[in-house]
C-alpha positions in Angstrom: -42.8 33.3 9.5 -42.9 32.2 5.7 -39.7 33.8 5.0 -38.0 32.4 7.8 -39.5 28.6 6.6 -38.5 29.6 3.2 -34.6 30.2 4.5 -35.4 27.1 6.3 -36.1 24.9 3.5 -33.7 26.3 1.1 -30.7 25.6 3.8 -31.7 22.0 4.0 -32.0 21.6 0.2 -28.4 23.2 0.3 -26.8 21.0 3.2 -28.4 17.9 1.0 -26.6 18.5 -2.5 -23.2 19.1 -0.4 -24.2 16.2 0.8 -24.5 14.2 -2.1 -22.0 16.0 -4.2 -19.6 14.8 -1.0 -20.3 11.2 -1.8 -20.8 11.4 -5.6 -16.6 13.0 -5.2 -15.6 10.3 -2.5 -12.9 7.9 -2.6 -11.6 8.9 -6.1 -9.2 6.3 -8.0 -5.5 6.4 -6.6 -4.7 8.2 -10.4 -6.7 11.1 -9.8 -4.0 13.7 -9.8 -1.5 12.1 -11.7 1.8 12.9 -11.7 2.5 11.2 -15.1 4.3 12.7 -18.0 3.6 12.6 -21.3 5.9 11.3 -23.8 4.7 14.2 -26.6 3.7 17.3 -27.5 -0.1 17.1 -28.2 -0.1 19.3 -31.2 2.4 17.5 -33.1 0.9 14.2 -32.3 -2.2 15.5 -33.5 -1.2 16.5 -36.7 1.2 13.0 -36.7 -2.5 11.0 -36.1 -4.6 12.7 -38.8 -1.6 12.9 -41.5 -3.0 10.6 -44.2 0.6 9.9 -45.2 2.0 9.5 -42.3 4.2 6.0 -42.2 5.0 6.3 -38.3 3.5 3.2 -36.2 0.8 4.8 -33.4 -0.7 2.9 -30.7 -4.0 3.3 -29.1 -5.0 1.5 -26.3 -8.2 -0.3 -26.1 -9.4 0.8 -22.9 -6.3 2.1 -21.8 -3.4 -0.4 -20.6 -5.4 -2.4 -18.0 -3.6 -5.2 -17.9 -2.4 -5.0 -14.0 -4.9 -2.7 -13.5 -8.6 -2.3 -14.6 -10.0 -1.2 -18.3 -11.7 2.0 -18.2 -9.9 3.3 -15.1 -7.6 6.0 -15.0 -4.9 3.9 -13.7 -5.3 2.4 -17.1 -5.0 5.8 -18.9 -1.9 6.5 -17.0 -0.3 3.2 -17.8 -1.2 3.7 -21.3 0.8 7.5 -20.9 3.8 5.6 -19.9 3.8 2.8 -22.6 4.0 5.5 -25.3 0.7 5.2 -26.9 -0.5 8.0 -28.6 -4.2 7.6 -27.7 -7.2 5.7 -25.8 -10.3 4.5 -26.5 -12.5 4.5 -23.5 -16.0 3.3 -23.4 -19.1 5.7 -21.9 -22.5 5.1 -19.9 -25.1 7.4 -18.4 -25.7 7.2 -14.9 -29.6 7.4 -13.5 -28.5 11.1 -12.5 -26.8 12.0 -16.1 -23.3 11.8 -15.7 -21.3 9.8 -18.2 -19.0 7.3 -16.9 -16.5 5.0 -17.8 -17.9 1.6 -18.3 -18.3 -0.9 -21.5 -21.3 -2.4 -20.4 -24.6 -1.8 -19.7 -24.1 -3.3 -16.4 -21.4 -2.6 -13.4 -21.4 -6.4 -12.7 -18.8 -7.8 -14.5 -16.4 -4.9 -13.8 -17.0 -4.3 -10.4 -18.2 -5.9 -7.0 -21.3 -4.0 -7.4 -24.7 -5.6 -9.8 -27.3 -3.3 -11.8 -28.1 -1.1 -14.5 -25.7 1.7 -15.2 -28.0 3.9 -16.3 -30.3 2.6 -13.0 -27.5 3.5 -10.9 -26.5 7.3 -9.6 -22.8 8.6 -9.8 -22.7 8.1 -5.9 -24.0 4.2 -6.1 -21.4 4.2 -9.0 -18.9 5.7 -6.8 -19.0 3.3 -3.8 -18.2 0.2 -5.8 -14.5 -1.1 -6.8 -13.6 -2.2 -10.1 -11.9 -5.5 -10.8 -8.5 -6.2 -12.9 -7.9 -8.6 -16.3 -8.2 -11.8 -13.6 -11.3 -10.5 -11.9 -9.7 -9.8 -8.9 -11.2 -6.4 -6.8 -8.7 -3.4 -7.1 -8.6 -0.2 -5.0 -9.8 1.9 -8.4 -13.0 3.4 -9.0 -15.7 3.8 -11.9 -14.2 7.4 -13.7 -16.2 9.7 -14.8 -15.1 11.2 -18.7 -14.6 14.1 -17.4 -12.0 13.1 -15.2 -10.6 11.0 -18.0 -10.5 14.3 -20.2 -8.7 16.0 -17.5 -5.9 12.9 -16.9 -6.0 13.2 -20.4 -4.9 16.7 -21.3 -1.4 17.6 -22.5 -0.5 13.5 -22.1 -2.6 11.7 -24.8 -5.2 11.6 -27.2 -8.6 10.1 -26.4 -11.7 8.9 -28.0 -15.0 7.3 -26.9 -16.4 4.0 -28.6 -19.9 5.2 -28.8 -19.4 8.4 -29.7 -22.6 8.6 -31.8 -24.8 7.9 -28.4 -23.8 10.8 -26.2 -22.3 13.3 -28.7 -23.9 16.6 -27.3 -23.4 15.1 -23.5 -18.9 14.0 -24.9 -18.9 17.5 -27.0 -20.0 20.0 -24.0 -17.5 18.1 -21.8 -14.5 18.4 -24.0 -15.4 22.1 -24.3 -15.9 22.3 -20.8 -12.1 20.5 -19.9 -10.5 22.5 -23.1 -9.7 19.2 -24.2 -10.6 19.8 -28.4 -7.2 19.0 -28.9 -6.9 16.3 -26.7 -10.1 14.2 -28.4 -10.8 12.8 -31.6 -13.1 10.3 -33.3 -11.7 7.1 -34.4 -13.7 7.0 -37.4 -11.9 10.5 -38.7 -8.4 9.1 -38.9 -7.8 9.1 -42.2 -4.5 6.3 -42.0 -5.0 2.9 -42.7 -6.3 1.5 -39.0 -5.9 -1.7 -37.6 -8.1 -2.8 -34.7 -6.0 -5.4 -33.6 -8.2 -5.8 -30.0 -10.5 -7.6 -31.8 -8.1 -10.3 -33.5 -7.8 -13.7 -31.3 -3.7 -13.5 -31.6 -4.0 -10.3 -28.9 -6.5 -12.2 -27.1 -4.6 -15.1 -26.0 -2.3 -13.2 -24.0 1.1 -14.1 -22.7 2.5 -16.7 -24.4 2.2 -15.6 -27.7 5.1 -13.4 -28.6 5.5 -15.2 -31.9 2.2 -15.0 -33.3 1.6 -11.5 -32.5 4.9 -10.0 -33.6 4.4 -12.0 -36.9 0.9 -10.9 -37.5 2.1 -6.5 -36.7 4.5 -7.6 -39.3 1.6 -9.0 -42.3 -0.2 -5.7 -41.0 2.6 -3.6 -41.6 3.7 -4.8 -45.0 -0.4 -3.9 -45.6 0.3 -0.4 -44.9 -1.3 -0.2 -41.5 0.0 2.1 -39.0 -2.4 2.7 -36.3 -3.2 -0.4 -33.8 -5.8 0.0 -32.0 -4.8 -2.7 -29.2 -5.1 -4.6 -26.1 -1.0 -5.2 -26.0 0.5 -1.6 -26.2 3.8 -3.5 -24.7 3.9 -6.4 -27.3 3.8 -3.9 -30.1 6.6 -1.9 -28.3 8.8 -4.8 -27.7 7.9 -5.7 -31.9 9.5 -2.2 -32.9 12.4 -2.4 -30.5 11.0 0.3 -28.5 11.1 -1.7 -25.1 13.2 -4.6 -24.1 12.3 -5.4 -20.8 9.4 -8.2 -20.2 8.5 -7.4 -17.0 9.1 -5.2 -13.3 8.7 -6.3 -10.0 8.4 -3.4 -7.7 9.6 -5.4 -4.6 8.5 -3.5 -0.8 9.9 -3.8 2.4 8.7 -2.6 5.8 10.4 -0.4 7.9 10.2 1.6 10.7 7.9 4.3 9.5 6.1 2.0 7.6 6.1 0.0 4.0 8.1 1.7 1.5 9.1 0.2 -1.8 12.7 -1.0 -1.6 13.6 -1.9 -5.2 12.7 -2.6 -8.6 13.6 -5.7 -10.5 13.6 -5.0 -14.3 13.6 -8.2 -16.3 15.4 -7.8 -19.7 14.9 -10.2 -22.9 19.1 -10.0 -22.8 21.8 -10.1 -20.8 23.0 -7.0 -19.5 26.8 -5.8 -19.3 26.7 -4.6 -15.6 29.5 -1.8 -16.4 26.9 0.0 -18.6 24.9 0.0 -15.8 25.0 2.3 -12.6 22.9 4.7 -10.3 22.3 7.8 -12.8 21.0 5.1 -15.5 17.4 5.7 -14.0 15.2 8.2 -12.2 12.2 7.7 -9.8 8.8 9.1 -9.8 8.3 9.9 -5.8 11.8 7.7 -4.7 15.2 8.0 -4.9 17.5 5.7 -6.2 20.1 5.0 -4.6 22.0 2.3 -6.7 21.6 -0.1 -10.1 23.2 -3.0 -10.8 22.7 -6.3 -13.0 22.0 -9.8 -11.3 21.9 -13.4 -11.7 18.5 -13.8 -9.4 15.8 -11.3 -8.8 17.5 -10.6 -5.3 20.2 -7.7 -4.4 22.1 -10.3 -3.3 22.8 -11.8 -7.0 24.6 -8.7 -8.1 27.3 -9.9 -11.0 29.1 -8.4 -13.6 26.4 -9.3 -15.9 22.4 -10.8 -15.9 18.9 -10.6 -17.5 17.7 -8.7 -14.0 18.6 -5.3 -12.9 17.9 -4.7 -9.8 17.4 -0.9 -9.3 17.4 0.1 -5.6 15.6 3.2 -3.3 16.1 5.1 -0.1 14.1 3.9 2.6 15.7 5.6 5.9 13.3 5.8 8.4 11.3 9.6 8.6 11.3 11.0 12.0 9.1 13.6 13.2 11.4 15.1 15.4 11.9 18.2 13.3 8.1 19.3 14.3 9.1 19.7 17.4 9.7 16.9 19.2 7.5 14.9 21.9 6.8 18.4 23.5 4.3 19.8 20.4 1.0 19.8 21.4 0.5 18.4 17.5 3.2 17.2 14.8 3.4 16.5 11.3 2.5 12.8 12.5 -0.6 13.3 14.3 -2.1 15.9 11.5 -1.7 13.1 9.0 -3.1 9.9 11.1 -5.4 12.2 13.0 -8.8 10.6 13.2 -11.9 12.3 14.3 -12.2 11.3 18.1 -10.1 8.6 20.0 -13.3 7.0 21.7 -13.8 3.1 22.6 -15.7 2.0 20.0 -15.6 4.5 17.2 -15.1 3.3 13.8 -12.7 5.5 12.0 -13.3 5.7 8.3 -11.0 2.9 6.1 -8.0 4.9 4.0 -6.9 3.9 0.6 -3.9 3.9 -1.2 -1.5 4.1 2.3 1.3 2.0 1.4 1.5 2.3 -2.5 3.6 -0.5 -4.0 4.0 0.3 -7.2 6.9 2.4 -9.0 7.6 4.4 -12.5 10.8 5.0 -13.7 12.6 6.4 -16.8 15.9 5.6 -18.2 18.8 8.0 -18.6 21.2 6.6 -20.8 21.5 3.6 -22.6 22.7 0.0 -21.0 24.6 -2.4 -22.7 23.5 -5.9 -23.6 26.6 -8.3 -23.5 26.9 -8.5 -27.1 27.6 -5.0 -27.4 24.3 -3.7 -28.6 22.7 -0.6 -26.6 19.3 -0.1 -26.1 16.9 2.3 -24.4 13.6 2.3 -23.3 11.6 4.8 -25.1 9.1 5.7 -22.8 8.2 5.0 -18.9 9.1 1.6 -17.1 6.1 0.9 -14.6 5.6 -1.7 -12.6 3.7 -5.3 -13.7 3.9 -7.0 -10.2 4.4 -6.3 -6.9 5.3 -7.9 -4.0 6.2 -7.1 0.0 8.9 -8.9 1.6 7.5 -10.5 4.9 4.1 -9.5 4.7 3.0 -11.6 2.2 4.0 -14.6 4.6 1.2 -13.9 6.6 -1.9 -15.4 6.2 -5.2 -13.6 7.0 -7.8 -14.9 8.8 -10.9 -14.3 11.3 -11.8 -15.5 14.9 -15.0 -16.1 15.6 -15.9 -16.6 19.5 -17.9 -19.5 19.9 -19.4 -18.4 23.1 -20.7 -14.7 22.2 -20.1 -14.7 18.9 -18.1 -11.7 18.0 -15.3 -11.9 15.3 -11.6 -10.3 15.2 -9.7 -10.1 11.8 -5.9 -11.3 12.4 -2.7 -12.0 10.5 -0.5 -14.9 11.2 2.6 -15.9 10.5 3.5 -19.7 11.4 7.2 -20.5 10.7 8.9 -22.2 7.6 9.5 -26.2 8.7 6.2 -25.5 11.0 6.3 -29.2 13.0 4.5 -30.3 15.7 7.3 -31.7 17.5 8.7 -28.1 18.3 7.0 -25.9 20.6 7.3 -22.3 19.5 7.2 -18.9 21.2 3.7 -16.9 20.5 4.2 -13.0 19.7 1.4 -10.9 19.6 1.1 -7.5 18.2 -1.2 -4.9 18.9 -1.7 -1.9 16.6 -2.4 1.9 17.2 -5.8 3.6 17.0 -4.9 5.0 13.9 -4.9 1.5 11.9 -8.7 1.2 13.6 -10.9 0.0 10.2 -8.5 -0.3 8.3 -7.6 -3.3 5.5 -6.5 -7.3 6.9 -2.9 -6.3 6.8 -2.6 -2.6 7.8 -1.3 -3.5 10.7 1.4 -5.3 9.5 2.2 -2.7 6.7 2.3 0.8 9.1 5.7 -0.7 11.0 8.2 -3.1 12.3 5.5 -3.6 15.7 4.4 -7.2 13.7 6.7 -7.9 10.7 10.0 -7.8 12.5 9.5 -10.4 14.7 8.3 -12.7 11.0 11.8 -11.5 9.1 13.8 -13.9 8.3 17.1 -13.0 10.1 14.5 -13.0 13.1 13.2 -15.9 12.3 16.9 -17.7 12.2 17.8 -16.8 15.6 14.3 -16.9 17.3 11.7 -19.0 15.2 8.2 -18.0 16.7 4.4 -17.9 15.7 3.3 -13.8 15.3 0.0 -13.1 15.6 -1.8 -9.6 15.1 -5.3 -8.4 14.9 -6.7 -6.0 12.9 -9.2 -4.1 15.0 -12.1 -2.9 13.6 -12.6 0.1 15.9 -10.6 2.1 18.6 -10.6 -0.5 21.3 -9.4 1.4 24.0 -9.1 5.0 25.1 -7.8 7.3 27.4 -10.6 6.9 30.5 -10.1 3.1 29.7 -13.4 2.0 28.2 -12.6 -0.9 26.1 -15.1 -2.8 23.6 -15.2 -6.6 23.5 -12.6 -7.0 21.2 -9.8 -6.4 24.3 -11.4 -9.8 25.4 -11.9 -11.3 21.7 -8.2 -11.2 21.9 -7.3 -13.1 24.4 -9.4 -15.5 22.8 -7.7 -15.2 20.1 -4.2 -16.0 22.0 -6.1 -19.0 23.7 -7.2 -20.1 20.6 -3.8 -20.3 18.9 -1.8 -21.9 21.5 -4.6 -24.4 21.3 -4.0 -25.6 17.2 -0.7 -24.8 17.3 2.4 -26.2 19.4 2.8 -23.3 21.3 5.0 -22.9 24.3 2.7 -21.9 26.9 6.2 -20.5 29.2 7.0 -18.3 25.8 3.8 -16.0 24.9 5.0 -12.2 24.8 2.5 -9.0 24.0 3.5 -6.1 23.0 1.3 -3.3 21.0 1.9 0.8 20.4 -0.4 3.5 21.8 -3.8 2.1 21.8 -1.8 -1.3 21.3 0.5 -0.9 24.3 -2.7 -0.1 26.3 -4.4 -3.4 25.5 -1.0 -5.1 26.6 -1.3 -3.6 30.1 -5.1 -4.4 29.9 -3.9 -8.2 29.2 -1.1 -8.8 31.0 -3.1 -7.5 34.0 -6.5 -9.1 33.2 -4.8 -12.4 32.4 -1.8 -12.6 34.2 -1.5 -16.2 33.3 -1.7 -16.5 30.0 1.6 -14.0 29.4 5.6 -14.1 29.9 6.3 -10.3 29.5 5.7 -7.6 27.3 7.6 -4.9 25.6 5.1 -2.0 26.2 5.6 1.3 23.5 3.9 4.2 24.5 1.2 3.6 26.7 -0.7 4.3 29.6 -3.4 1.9 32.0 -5.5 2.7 35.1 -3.1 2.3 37.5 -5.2 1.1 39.9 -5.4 -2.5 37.6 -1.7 -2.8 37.4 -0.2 -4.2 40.2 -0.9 -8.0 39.0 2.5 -7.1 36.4 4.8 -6.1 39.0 7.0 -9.6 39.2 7.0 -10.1 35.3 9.4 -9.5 32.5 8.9 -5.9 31.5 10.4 -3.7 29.1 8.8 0.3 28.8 9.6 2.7 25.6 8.1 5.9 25.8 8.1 9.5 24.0 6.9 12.1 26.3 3.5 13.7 27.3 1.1 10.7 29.0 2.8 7.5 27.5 6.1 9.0 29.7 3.5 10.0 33.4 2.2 6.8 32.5 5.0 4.8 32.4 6.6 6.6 35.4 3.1 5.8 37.3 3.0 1.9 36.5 6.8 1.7 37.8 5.4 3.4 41.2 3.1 0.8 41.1 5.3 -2.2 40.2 7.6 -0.8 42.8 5.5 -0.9 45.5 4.2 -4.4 45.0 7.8 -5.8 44.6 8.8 -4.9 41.4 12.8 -3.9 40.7 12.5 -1.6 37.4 16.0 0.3 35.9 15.0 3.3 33.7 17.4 5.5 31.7 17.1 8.1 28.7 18.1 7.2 25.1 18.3 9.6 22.1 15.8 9.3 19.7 18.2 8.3 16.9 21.3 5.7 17.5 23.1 3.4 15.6 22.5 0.0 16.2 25.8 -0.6 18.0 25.3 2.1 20.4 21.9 0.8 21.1 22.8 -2.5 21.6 25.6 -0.9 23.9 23.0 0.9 25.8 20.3 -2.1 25.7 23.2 -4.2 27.8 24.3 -1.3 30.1 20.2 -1.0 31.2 19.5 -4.8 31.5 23.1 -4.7 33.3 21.3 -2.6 36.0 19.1 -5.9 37.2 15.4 -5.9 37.8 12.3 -7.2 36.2 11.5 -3.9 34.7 13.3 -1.6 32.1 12.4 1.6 31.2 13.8 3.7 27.9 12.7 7.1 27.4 13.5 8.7 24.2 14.4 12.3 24.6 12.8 13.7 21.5 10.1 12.7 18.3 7.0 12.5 18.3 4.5 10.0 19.7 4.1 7.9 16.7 8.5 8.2 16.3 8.4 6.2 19.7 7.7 3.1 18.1 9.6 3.9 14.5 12.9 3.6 17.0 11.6 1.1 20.0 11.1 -1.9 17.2 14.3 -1.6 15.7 15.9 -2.4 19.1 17.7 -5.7 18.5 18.8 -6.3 22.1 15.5 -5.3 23.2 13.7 -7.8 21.4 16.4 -10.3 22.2 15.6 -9.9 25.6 12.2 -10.5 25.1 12.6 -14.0 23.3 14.9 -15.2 26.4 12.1 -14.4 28.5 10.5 -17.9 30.2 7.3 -18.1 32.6 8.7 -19.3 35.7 6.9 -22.5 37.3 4.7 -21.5 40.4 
């Protein structure tokens, strides 16, 4: 009996340190398992550092490169990799539970949205809270520990610690441990003439000062210093010629298969000759390019033969799934990788980070020309300083609050440029799938075209219109057809809108995907009223709840399994309570012309309700095709309530 409470005991003590070592490794910074190449060999640069008369100019960054990113993170590391520098300086702490950490105070709170002691605070309470950029702003990193910063480290840069004195024997058996001795050295061993230009108020002030800094690395210089350790890596660059462009917009688009980035805008201190310039000048870290050009705006649509912008451009064709087998799988690529744990009404999947990165490295090929005949080359990697999404960031975020139960519904919203209130406009909701349950404000709007298409601006030009969609906090809806309050909450939320803003009540349209298109038949049938018709993507509803749809404005996509029985079991339904419905079968992949050829031939057909099954893909391809149908969503907008 002892033995067996012995095993007992000693299991639980086990299933409590995976536990904790579980949520001490959680939610790692997006630069864990970097990618990023360094610019030299470690053993040379070594020798290069500790060469008392070596004349070559070395940078080391003062808590890596955070500018754009956050100091003491590994994203700051790896940004400090790509400028070229030939070292860090990272700062250390000791956690309640031992660990040494990345953090240059004694407190997490003015790096983080977390407050307290660091050495008062475990690895896991360490792990759990975000760090904030240069502006203050929260970020998606995390608090490193040095060991991963060792590891990042290795074969890419050299690295030091600040307080090296304070946690020697804890820094030492880590170094040994990550076989970084080559890696690591103390700043106080260099034997060049060191210049710890962080401290001086010229690097302080920031952007803006080009003048005074470059003329102050020049008085250094002429002193005989040749190591800076600094806050600007890129200002010294651009003082040595090793970097000529002031800044990169990585600019993203959504598409069907969600937000990809699009292309780069690289913003040169020159004018560029555009015939020194072409689609082998650069490579991509995870894209391909697909063209480069100069400009005359920071827009494809400046190219010109020459400009201070080159615009530097991607693939972004649509992924289908169709190669896993198509809608007959039992599981494809698509549902491994969106799988969550149990589609239940109410279940609060776990929030995701790093889904739609919007950042992007490249490296330069061959020199461009300037227009004065000079050619230059970046040295090292060209990352990213700003980023920005086309349509999304039109949206504007915001919660509903019920005033009658009280509950609260995060939603996007986009209101229309030249917004008056002598216009009514058509209302648009979108509703996502249970896979975007928990997730961030605008993951909805990021995963596909469901929201954001209906917002772009050649849209917009031929069908101005308020879009609305919700971010849902949990699965709303389920296959029995349990549904939380938030199916309600919404149409709230629809109420709501039409009420402080000119909407026309004879122009609201729902549509929504998979757990989305379920809510739309929940709505339109629930509150028959308050809807002009829907354009329903791979859905199912009790059929028994339908039949108030059957005389409006319908229009079905579905892949197979029970988005196509239950489409083919609402029409039965419609049918019989007067409903006319047209169905045909389109291919999964179609030009635009041929689906606008087919769109036509369907509506063509007459009736209140259309039907499109696609032949092949998976579930979640069903809606990467159905919301690039122009003439579908054409149809929609001519849609008008009809008087009773």
């Amino acid at each position: 009996m002892r033995r067996a409470m012995r095993d007992f005991i000693l299991l639980i003590c086990l299933l409590i340190g995976i536990a904790g070592m579980g949520s001490a490794a959680a939610a790692p910074d997006p630069a864990a398992g970097s990618s990023v190449k360094g610019n030299f060999d470690i053993t040379d640069l070594r020798t290069r550092l500790f060469d008392p008369k070596g004349s070559d100019v070395l940078i080391i960054s003062h808590r890596g490169d955070w500018h754009g990113a956050a100091e003491n993170s590994l994203r700051s590391i790896e940004k400090a990799i790509e400028k070229g520098c030939a070292g860090v300086v990272v700062d250390v702490r000791r956690t309640k539970d031992g660990t040494l950490v990345l953090m240059a105070d004694k407190t997490v709170d003015r790096m983080t949205d977390g407050k307290g002691l660091v050495s008062r605070l475990t690895l896991a309470e360490i792990r759990s809270l975000h760090l904030r950029d240069s502006k203050g702003e929260l970020t998606a990193f995390r608090v490193p520990t040095l060991e991963e910063a060792l590891l990042l480290a290795k074969g890419r840069i050299m690295i030091a610690v600040s307080s090296y004195d304070d946690y020697a024997s804890g820094i030492g058996a880590l170094v040994q441990k990550t076989g970084t001795a080559r890696e690591f050295f103390r700043l106080s061993e260099i034997p060049r003439k060191t210049a710890y230009t962080w401290r001086e108020q010229f690097e302080q002030a920031g952007p803006g000062s080009g003048a005074n800094q470059s003329g102050r690395y020049a008085e250094l210089m002429k002193e005989g210093y040749t190591v800076f350790v600094s806050d600007a890596p890129k200002a010294i660059n651009s003082f040595l010629g090793r970097t000529h462009i002031r800044a990169v917009i990585a600019v993203s688009g959504v598409f069907g298969d969600g937000q990809k980035v699009a292309y780069a805008v690289l913003r040169y201190g020159d004018a560029i000759d555009g015939s020194s310039v072409g689609k082998d000048t650069f490579a991509a870290e995870e894209h391909t390019v697909t063209d480069a050009f100069t400009s005359g705006t920071e827009d494809p649509s400046g190219r010109a033969d020459s400009g201070r912008q080159v615009i530097v451009t991607f693939d972004t064709s649509v992924r289908f799934d169709a190669a896993a087998g198509g809608a007959g799988k039992k599981e494809t690529k698509d549902e491994k990788e969106h799988a969550i744990p149990q589609i239940r009404a109410g279940n609060r999947p776990e929030r995701k980070e790093g889904l739609f990165p919007g950042d992007v490295t490249l490296r330069q090929l061959r020199p461009v020309r300037t227009t004065d005949g000079r050619e230059i080359t970046e040295a090292y990697s060209i990352r990213s300083t700003m980023e920005k999404t086309l349509v999304v960031d039109d949206f504007r975020q915001e919660v509903f609050r019920d005033p009658e139960t009280g509950g609260t519904l995060r939603y996007n919203i986009f209101i229309p440029r030249g917004y008056t209130e002598k216009e009514r406009y058509p209302l648009v909701l979108f509703m996502h799938d249970a896979s975007g349950a928990g997730q961030e404000d605008t993951w909805t709007l990021r995963q596909g075209l469901g929201a954001v298409v209906w917002a772009s601006p050649s849209e917009q030009a031929k069908h101005p219109a308020i879009v609305l969609a919700p971010q849902y906090d949990e699965v709303v809806t389920d296959d029995s057809y349990a549904h939380t309050k938030s199916a309600e909450l919404t149409a709230g939320l629809v109420q709501q809108v039409m009420r402080t803003y000119t909407v026309d009540s004879s122009r609201v349209y729902v549509t929504g995907q998979s757990m989305g298109c379920m809510m739309a038949y929940f709505l339109m049938s629930h509150y028959p009223d308050l809807f002009t018709a829907g354009l329903l993507v791979a859905g199912h509803w009790n059929t028994a709840e339908l039949a108030p749809m059957s005389r409006m404005p319908l229009w079905l996509v579905s892949g197979g399994g029970k988005s196509r029985t239950g489409a083919e079991g609402a029409i039965k339904v419609w049918e019989a309570h007067g409903g006319e419905a047209a169905s045909a079968e389109w291919p999964l992949a179609a030009s635009d012309r041929e689906r606008d050829d087919m769109t036509s031939a369907l509506i063509a057909r007459g009736g209140n309700i259309h039907y499109s099954h696609l032949t092949s893909g998976s579930h979640f391809d069903t809606w990467r095709a159905a919301y690039g149908f122009g003439a579908v969503r054409d149809w929609l907008m001519r849609q008008r309530k009809q008087p009773h």
